[in-house]
CHARMM internal coordinates of N, CA and C (Angstrom, degrees):
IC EDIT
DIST 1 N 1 CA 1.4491
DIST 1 CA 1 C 1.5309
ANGL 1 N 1 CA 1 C 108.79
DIST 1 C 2 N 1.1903
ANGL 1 CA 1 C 2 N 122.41
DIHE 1 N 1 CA 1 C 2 N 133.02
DIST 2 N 2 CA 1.3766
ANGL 1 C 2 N 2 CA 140.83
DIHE 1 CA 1 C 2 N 2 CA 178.39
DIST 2 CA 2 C 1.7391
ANGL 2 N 2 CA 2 C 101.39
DIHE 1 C 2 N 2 CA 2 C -97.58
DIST 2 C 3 N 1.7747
ANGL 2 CA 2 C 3 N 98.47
DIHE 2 N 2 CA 2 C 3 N 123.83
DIST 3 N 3 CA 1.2860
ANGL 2 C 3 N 3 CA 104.39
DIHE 2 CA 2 C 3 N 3 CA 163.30
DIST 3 CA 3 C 1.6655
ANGL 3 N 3 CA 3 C 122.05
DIHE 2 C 3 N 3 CA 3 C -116.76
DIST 3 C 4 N 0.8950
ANGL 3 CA 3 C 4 N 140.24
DIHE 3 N 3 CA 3 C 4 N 136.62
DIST 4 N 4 CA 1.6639
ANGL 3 C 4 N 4 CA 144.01
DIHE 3 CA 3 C 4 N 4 CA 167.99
DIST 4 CA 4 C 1.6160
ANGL 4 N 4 CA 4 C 90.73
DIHE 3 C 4 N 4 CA 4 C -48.08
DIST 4 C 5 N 1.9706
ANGL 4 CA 4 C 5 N 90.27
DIHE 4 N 4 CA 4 C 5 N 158.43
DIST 5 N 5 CA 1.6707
ANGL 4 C 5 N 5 CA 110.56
DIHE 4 CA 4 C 5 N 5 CA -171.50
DIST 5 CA 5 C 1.6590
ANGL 5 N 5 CA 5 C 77.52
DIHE 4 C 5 N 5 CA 5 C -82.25
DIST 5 C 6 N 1.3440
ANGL 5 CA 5 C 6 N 87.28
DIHE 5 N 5 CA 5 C 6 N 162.55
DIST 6 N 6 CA 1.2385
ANGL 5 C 6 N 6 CA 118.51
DIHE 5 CA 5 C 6 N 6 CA 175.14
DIST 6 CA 6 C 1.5707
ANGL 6 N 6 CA 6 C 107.33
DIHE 5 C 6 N 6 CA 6 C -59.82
DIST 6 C 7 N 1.5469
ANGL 6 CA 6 C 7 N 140.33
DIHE 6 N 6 CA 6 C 7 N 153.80
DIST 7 N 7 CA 1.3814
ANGL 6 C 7 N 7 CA 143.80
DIHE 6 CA 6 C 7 N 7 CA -165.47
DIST 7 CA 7 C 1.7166
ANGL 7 N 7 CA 7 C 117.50
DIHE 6 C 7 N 7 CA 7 C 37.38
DIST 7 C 8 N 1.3762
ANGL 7 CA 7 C 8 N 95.82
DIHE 7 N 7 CA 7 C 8 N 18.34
DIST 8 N 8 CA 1.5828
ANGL 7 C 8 N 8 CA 96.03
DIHE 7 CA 7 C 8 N 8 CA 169.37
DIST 8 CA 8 C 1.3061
ANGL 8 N 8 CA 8 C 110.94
DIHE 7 C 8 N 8 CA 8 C -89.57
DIST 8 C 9 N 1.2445
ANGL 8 CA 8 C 9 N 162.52
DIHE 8 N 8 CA 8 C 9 N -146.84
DIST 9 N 9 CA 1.6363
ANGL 8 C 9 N 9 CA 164.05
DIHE 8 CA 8 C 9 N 9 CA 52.18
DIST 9 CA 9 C 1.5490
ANGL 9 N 9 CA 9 C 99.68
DIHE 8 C 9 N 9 CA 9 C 14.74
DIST 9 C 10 N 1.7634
ANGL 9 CA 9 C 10 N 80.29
DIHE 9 N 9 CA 9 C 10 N 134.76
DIST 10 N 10 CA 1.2286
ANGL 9 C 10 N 10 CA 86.85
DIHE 9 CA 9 C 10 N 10 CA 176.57
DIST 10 CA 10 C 1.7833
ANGL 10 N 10 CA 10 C 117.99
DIHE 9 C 10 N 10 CA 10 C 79.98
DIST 10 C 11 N 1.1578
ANGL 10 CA 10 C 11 N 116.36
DIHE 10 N 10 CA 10 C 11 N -39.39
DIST 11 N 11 CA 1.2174
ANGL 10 C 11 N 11 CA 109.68
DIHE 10 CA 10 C 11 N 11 CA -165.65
DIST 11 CA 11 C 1.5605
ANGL 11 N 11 CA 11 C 128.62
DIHE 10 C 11 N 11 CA 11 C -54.14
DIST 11 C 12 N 1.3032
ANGL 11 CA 11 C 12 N 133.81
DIHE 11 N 11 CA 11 C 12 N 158.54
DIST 12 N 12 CA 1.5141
ANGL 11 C 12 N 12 CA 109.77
DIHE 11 CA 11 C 12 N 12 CA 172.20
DIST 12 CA 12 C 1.7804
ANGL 12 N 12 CA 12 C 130.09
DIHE 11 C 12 N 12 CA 12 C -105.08
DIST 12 C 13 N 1.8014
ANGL 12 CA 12 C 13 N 87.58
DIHE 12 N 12 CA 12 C 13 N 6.44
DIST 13 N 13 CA 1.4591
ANGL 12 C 13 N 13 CA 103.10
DIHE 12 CA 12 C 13 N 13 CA 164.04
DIST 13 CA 13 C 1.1828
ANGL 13 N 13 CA 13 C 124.39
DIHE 12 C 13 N 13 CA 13 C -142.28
DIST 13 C 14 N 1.6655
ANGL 13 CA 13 C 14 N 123.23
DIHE 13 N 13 CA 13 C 14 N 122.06
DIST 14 N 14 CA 0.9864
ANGL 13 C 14 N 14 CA 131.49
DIHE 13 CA 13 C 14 N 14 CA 164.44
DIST 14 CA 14 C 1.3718
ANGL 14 N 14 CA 14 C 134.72
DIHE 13 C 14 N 14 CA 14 C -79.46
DIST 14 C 15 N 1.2666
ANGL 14 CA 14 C 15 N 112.69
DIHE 14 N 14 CA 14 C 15 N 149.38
DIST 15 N 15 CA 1.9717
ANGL 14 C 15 N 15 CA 103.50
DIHE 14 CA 14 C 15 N 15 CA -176.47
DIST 15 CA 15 C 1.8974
ANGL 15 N 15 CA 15 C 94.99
DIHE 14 C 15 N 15 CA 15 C -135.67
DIST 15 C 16 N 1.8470
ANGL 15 CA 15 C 16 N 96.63
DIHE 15 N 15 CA 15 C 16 N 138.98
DIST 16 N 16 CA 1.2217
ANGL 15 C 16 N 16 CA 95.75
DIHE 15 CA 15 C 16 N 16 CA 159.46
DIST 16 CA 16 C 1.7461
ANGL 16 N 16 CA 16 C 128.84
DIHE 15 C 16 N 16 CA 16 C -46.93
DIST 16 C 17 N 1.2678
ANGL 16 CA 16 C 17 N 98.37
DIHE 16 N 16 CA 16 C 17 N -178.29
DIST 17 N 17 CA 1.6175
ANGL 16 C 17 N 17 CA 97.93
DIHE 16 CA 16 C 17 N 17 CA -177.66
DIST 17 CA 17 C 1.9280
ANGL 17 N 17 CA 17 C 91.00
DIHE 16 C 17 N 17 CA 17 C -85.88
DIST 17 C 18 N 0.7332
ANGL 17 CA 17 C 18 N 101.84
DIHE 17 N 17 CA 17 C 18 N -47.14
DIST 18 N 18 CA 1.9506
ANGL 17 C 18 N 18 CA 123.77
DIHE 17 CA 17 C 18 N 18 CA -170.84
DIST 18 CA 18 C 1.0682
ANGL 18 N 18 CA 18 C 114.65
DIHE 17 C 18 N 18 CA 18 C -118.27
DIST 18 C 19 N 1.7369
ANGL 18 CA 18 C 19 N 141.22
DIHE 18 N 18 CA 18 C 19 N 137.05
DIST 19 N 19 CA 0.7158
ANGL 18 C 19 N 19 CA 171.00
DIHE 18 CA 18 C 19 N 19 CA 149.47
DIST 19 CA 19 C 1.7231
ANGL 19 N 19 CA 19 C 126.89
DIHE 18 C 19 N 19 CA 19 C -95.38
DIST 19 C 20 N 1.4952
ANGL 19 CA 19 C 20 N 119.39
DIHE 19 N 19 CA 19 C 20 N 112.08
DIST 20 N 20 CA 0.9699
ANGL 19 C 20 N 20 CA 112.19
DIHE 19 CA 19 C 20 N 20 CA 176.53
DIST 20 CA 20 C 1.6533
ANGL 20 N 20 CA 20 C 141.23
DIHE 19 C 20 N 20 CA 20 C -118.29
DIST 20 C 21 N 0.9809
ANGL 20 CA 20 C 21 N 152.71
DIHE 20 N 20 CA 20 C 21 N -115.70
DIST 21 N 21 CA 1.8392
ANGL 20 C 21 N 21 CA 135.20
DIHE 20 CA 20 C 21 N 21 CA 178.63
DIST 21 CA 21 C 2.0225
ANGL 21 N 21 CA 21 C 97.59
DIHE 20 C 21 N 21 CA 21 C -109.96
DIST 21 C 22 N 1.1868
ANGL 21 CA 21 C 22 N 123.78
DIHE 21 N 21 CA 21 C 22 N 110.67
DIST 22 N 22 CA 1.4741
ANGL 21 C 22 N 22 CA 104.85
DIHE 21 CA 21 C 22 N 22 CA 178.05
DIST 22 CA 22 C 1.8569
ANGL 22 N 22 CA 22 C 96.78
DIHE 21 C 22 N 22 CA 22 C -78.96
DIST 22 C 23 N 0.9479
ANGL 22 CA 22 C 23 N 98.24
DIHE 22 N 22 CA 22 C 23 N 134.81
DIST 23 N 23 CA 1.8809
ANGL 22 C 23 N 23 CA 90.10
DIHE 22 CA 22 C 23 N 23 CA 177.07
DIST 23 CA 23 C 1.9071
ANGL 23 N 23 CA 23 C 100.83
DIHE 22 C 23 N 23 CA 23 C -163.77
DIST 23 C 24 N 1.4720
ANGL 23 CA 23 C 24 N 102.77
DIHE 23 N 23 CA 23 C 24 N 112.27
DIST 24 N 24 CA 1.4545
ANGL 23 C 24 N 24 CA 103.56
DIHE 23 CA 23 C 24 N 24 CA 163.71
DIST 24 CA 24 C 1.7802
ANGL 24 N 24 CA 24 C 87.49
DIHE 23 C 24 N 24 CA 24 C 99.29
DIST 24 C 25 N 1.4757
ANGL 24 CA 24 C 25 N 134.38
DIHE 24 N 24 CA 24 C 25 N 23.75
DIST 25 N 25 CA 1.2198
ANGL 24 C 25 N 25 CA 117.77
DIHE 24 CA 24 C 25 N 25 CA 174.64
DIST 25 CA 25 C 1.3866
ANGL 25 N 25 CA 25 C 109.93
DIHE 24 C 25 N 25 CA 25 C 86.13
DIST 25 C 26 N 1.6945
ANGL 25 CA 25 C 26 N 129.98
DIHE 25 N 25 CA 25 C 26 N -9.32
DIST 26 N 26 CA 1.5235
ANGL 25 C 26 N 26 CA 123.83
DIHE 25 CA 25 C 26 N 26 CA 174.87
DIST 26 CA 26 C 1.1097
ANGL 26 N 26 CA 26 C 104.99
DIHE 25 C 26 N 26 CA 26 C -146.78
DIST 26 C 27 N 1.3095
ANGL 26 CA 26 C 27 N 112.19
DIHE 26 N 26 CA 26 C 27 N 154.73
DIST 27 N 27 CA 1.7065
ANGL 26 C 27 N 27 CA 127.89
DIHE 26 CA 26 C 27 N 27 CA -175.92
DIST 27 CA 27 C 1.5939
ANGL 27 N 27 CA 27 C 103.16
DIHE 26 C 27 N 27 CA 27 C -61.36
DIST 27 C 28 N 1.1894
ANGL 27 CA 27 C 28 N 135.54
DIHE 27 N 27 CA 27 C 28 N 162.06
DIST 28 N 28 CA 1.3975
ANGL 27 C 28 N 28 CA 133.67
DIHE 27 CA 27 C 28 N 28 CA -158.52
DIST 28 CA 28 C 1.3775
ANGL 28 N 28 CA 28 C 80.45
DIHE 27 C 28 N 28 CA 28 C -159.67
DIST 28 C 29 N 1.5008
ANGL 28 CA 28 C 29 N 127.27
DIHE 28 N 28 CA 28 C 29 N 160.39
DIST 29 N 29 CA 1.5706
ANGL 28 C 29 N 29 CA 142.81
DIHE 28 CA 28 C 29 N 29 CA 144.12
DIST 29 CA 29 C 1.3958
ANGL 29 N 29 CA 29 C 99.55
DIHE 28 C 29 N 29 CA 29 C -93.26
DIST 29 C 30 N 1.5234
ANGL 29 CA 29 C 30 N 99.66
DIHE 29 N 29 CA 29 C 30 N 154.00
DIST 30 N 30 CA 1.6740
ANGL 29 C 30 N 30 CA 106.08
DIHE 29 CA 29 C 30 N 30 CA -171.95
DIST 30 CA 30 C 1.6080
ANGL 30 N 30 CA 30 C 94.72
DIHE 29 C 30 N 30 CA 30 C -65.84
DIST 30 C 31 N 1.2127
ANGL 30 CA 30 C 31 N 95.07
DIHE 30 N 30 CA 30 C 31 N -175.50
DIST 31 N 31 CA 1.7379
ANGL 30 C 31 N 31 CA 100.81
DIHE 30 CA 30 C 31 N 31 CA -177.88
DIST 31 CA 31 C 1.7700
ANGL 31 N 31 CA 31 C 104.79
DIHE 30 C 31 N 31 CA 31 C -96.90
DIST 31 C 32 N 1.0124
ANGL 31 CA 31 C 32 N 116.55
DIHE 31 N 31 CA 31 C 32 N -28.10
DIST 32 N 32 CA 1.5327
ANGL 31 C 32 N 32 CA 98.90
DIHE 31 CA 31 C 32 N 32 CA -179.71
DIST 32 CA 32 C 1.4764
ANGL 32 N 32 CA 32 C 100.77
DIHE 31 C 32 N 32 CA 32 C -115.11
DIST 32 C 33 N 1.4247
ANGL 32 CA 32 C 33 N 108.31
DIHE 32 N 32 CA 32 C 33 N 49.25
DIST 33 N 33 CA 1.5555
ANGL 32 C 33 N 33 CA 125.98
DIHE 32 CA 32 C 33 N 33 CA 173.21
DIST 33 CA 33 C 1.9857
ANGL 33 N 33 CA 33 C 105.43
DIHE 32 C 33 N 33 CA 33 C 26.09
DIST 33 C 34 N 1.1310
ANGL 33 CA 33 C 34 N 118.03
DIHE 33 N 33 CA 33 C 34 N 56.12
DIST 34 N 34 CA 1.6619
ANGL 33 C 34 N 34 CA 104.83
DIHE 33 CA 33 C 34 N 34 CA 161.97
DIST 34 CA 34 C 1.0836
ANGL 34 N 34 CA 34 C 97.55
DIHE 33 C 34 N 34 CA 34 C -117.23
DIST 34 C 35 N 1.3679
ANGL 34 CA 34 C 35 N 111.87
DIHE 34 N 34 CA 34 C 35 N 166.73
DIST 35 N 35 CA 1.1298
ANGL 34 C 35 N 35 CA 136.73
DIHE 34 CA 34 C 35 N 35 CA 155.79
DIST 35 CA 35 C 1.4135
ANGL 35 N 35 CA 35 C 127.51
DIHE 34 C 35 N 35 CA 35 C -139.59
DIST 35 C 36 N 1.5017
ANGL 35 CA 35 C 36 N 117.91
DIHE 35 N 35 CA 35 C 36 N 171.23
DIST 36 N 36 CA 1.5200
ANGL 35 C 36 N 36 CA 124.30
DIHE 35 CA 35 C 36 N 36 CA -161.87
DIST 36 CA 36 C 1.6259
ANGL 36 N 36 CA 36 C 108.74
DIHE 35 C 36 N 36 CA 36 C -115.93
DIST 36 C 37 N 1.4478
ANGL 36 CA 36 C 37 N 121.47
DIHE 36 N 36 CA 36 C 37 N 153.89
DIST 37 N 37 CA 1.7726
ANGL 36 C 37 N 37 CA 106.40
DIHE 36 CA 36 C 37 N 37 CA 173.58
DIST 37 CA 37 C 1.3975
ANGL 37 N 37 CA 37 C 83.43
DIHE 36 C 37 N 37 CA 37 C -107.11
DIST 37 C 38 N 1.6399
ANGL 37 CA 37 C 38 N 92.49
DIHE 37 N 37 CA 37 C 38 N 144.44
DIST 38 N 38 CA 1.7988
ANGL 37 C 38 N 38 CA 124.55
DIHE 37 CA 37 C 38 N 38 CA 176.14
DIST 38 CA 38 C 1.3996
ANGL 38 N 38 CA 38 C 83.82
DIHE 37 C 38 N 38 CA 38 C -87.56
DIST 38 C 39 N 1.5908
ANGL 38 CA 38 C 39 N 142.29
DIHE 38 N 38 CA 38 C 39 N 118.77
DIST 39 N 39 CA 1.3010
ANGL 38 C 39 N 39 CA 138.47
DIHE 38 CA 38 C 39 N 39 CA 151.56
DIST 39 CA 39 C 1.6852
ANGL 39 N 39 CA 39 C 105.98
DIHE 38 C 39 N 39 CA 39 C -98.62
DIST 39 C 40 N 1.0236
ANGL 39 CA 39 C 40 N 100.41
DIHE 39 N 39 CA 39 C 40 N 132.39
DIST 40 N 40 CA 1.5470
ANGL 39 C 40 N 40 CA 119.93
DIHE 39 CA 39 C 40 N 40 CA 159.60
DIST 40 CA 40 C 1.7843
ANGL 40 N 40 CA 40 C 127.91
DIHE 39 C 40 N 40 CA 40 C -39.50
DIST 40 C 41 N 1.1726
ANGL 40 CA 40 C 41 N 122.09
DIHE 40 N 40 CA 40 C 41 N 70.89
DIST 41 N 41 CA 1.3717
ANGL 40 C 41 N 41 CA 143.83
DIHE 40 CA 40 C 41 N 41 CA 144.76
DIST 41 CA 41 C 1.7019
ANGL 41 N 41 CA 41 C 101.97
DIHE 40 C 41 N 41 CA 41 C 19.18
DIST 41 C 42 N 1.2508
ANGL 41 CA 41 C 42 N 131.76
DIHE 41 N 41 CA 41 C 42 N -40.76
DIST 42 N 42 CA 1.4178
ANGL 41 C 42 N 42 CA 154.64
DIHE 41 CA 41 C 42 N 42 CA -120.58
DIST 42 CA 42 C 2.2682
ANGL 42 N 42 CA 42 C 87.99
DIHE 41 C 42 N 42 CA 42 C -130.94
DIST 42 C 43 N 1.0167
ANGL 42 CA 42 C 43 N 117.33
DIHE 42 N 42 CA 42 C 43 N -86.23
DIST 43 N 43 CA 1.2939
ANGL 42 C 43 N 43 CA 117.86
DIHE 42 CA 42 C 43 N 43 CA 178.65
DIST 43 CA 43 C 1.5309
ANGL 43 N 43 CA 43 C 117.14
DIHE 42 C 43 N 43 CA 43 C -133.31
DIST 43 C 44 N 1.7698
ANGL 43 CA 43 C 44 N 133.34
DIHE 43 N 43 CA 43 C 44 N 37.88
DIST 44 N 44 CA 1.0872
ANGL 43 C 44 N 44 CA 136.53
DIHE 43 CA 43 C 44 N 44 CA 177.26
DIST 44 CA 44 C 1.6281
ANGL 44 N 44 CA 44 C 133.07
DIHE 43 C 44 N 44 CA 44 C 55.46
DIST 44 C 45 N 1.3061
ANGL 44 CA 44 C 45 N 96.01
DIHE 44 N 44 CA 44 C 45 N 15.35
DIST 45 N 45 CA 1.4071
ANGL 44 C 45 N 45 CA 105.65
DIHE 44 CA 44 C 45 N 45 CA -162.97
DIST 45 CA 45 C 1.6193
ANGL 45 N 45 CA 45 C 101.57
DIHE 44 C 45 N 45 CA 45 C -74.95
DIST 45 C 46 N 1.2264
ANGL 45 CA 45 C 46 N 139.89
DIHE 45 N 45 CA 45 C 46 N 174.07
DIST 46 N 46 CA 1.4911
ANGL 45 C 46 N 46 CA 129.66
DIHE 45 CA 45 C 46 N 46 CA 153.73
DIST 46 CA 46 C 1.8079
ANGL 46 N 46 CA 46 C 112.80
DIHE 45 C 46 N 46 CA 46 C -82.25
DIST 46 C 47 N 1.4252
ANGL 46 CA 46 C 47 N 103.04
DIHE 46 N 46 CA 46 C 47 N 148.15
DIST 47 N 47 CA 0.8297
ANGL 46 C 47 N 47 CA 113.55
DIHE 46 CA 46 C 47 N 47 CA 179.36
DIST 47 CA 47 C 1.7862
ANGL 47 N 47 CA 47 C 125.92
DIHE 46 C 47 N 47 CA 47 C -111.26
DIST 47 C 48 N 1.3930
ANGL 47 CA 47 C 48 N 91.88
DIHE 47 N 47 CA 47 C 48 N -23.89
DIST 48 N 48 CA 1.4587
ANGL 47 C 48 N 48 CA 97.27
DIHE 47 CA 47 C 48 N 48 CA -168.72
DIST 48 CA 48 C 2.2502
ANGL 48 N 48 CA 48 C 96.08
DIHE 47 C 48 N 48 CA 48 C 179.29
DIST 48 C 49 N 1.3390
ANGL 48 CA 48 C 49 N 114.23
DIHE 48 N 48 CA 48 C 49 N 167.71
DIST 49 N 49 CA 1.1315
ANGL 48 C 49 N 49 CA 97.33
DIHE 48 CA 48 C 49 N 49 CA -179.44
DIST 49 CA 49 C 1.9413
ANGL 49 N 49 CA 49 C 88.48
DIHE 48 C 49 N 49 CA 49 C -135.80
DIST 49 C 50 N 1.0617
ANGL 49 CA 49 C 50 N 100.49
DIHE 49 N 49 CA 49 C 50 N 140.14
DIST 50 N 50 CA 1.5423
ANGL 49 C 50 N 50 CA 122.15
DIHE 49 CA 49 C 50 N 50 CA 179.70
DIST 50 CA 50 C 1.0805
ANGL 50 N 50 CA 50 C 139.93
DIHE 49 C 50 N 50 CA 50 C -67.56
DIST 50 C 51 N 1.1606
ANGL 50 CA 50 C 51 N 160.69
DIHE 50 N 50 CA 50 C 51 N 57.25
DIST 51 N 51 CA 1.7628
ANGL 50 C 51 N 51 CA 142.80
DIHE 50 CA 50 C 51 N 51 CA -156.43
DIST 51 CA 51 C 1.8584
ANGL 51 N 51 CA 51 C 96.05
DIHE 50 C 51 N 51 CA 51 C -31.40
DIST 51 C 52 N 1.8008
ANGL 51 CA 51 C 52 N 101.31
DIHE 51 N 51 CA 51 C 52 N 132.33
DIST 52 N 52 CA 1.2466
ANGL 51 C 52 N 52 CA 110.49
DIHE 51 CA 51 C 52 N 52 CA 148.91
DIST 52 CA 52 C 1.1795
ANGL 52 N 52 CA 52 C 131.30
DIHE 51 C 52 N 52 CA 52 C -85.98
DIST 52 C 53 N 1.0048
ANGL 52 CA 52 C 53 N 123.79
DIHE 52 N 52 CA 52 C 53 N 83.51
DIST 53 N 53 CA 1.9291
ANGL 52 C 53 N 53 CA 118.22
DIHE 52 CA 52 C 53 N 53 CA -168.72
DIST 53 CA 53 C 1.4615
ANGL 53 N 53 CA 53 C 114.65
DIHE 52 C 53 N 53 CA 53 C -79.58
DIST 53 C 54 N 1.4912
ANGL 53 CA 53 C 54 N 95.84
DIHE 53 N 53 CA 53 C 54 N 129.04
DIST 54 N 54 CA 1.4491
ANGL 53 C 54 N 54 CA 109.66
DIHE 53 CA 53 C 54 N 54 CA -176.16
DIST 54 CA 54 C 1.4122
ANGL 54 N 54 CA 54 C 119.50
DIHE 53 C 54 N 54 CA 54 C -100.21
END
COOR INIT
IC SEED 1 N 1 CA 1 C
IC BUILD
């Protein structure tokens, strides 16, 4: 079975654009605000970008 990338049509998983630290019950931005791209394992594309927590 063939599935579509994720945030395409059709697909059956979506991902925010950003992702940030859940800590204490609420989303937090890292503290020295970076972040990382989640690329896709599959063809390198980005998928989403990460909080780097320091």
């Amino acid at each position: 079975m063939l599935y579509a990338m994720p945030n395409t049509d059709n697909a059956l998983y979506t991902f925010s654009p950003r992702y940030e630290n859940y800590l204490g019950g609420a989303w937090t931005a890292p503290a020295k605000g970076e972040y990382f791209d989640n690329l896709s394992p599959i063809n390198g594309n980005l998928l989403c970008r990460v909080a780097r927590s320091s």
